[in-house]
C-alpha positions as semicolon CSV with decimal commas, in nm:
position;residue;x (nm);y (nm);z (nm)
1;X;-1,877;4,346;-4,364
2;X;-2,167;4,202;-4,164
3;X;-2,196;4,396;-3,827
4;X;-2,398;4,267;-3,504
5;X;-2,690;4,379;-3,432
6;X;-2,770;4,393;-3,022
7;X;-2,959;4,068;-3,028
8;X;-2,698;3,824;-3,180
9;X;-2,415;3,996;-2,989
10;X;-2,596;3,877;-2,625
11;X;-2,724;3,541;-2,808
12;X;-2,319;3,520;-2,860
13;X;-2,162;3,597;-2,477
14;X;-2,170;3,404;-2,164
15;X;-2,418;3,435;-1,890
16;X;-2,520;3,276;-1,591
17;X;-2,825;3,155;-1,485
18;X;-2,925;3,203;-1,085
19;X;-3,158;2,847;-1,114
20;X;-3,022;2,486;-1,059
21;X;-3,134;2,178;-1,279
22;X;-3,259;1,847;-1,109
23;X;-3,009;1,687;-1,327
24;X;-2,734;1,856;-1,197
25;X;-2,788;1,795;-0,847
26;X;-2,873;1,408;-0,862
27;X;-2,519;1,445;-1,104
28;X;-2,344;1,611;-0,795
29;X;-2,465;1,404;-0,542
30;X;-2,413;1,054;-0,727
31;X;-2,053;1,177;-0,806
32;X;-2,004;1,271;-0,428
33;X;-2,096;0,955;-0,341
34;X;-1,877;0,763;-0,607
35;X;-1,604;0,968;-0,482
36;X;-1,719;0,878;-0,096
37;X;-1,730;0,505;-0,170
38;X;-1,388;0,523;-0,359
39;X;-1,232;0,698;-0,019
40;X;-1,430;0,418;0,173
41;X;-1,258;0,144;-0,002
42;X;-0,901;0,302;-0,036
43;X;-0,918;0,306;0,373
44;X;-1,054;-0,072;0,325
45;X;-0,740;-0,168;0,083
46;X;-0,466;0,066;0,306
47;X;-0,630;-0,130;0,642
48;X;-0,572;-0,448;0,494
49;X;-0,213;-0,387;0,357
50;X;-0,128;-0,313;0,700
51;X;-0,237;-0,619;0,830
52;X;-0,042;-0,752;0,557
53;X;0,327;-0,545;0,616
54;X;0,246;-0,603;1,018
55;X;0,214;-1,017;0,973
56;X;0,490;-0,976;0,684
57;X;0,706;-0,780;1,033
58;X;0,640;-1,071;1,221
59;X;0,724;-1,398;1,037
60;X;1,029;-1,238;0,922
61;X;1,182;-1,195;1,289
62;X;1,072;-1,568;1,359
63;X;1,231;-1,663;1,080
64;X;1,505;-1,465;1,175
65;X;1,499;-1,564;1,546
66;X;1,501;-1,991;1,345
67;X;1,840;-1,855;1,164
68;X;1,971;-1,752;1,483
69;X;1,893;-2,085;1,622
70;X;1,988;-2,238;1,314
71;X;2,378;-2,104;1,368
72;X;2,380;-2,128;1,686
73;X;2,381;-2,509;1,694
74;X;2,564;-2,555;1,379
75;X;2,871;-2,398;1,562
76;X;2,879;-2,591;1,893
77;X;2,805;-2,899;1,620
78;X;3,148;-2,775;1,509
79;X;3,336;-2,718;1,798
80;X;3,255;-3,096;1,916
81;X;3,373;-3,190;1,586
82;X;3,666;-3,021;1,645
83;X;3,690;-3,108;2,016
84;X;3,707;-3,466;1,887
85;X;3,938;-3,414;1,585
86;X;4,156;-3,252;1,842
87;X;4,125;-3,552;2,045
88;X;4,241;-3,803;1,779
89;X;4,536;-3,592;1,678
90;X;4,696;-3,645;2,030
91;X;4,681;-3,998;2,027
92;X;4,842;-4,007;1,710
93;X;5,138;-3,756;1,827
C-alpha cells in the first residue's frame, strides 16, 4: 500500500491564505451593490403598491358611499309607489 510522504499529505489538506485577491473584492463589492440596488427597488415596488392598496381604500368607500345613495333613493322611490298604490286602493273600497 502506497503511504504519504510529508509533502503530498500538506499538498492534500486545507489552508488559508492571510492575502486577499483583487478579484475577490471587485466580486464582493459588485455583489453588495446588486444586492443594494435589489433592496432599493423592492422599497420602490412596496412604495408603489401602497399607493396602489391606499387609492384601491378609497374608491371602494365612494363606491360604497354611491350604493348607499343608490338604496337610499330606491326605497323612498318605493314608498311613493306605495303611498300611491295605497291611494288607489281606497277609492276603489
Amino acid at each position: 500500500m502506497y503511504e504519504y510522504n510529508g509533502e503530498d499529505r500538506r499538498a492534500h489538506q486545507w489552508h488559508l491564505e492571510k492575502s486577499i485577491s483583487v478579484g475577490h473584492i471587485i466580486t464582493t463589492v459588485a455583489l453588495a451593490g446588486s444586492v443594494f440596488a435589489w433592496a432599493m427597488q423592492m422599497d420602490t415596488r412596496v412604495s408603489v403598491i401602497e399607493a396602489q392598496i391606499a387609492h384601491a381604500a378609497e374608491a371602494r368607500a365612494k363606491i360604497e358611499a354611491q350604493y348607499r345613495d343608490g338604496m337610499s333613493e330606491i326605497k323612498s322611490s318605493l314608498l311613493r309607489i306605495e303611498a300611491k298604490l295605497d291611494g288607489k286602493q281606497d277609492k276603489f273600497k
